[in-house]
C-alpha positions, -999 to +999 in steps of 0.1 A: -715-319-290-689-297-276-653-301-279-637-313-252-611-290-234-576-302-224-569-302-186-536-293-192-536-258-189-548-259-154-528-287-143-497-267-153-509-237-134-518-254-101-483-275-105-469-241-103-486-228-073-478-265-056-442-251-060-444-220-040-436-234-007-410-253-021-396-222-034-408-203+003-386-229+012-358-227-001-354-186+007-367-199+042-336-221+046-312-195+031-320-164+044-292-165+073-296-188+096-294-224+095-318-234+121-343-222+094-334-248+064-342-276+096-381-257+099-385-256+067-374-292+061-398-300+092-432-284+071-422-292+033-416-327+041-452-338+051-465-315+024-448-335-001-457-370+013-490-355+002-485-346-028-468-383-034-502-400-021-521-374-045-496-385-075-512-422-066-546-410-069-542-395-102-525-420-116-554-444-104-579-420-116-562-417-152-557-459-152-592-459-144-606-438-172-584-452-199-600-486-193-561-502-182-558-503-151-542-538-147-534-547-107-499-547-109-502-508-125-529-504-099-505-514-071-471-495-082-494-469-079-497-476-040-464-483-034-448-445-036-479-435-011-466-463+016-429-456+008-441-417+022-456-430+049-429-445+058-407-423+054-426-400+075-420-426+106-380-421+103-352-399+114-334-374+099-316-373+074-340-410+058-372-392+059-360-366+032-341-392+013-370-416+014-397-389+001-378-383-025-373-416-035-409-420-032-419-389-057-391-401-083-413-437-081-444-421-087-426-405-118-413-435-134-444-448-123-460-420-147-431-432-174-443-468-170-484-453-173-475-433-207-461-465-220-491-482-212-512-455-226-532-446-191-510-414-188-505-388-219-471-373-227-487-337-220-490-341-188-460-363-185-438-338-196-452-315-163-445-343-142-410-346-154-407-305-148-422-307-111-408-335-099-372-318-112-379-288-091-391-302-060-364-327-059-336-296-064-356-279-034-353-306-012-317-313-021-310-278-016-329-273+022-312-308+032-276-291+015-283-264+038-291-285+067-263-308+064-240-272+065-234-271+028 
């Protein structure tokens, strides 16, 4: 029987390349003129109310596997997806403010999973690192929106 292979490795390498247009981003929003940060807030804010719904989807996926996946885990799960959704309905400046609350929810979401044993530290630990840098992105655009 073969040894099975951690999906680690390639989970930290396409975390990486779901940064780059936060990081386009940011150099979008700073290059010299304002109006950008407001574009690039306008594109990087659906993007990450996907990549909130897809945090839900894993986590599902990995209760799912483990054999826990208790309803109430099941529905935090949810929640962050709606919250995005939401969020995607309001106005400047809550729509920004709102993802982001939503993404930090799926994380402690994550925090509650590795306590529960449906998530493993590994790839907790990448969800602590991406979810730092996306949030510092979007801070940083909305900064730069805001005339900061």
């Amino acid at each position: 029987m073969a040894k099975k292979r951690s999906a680690l490795p390639a989970a930290c390498a396409l975390g990486l390349l779901a940064l780059l247009p936060f990081a386009a981003g940011v150099y979008y929003a700073y290059d010299g003129y304002s109006l950008n940060a407001r574009t690039a807030l306008r594109w990087l804010l659906p993007y990450l109310a996907t990549i909130v719904a897809f945090i839900g989807g894993v986590q599902w996926g990995r209760m799912l596997s483990a054999g826990r996946a208790s309803g109430l885990d099941m529905t935090l799960a949810v929640v962050p997806a709606i919250v995005a959704w939401g969020a995607l309905l309001t106005a400047a400046p809550w729509r920004a403010v709102l993802l982001i609350v939503a993404l930090l929810a799926a994380w402690l979401i994550d925090e509650h999973g590795a306590r529960r044993g449906w998530q493993s530290r590994g790839f907790l630990q990448l969800r602590r690192l991406l979810t730092l840098i996306v949030t510092l992105c979007v801070a940083a655009i909305a900064w730069r929106v805001t005339g900061g």
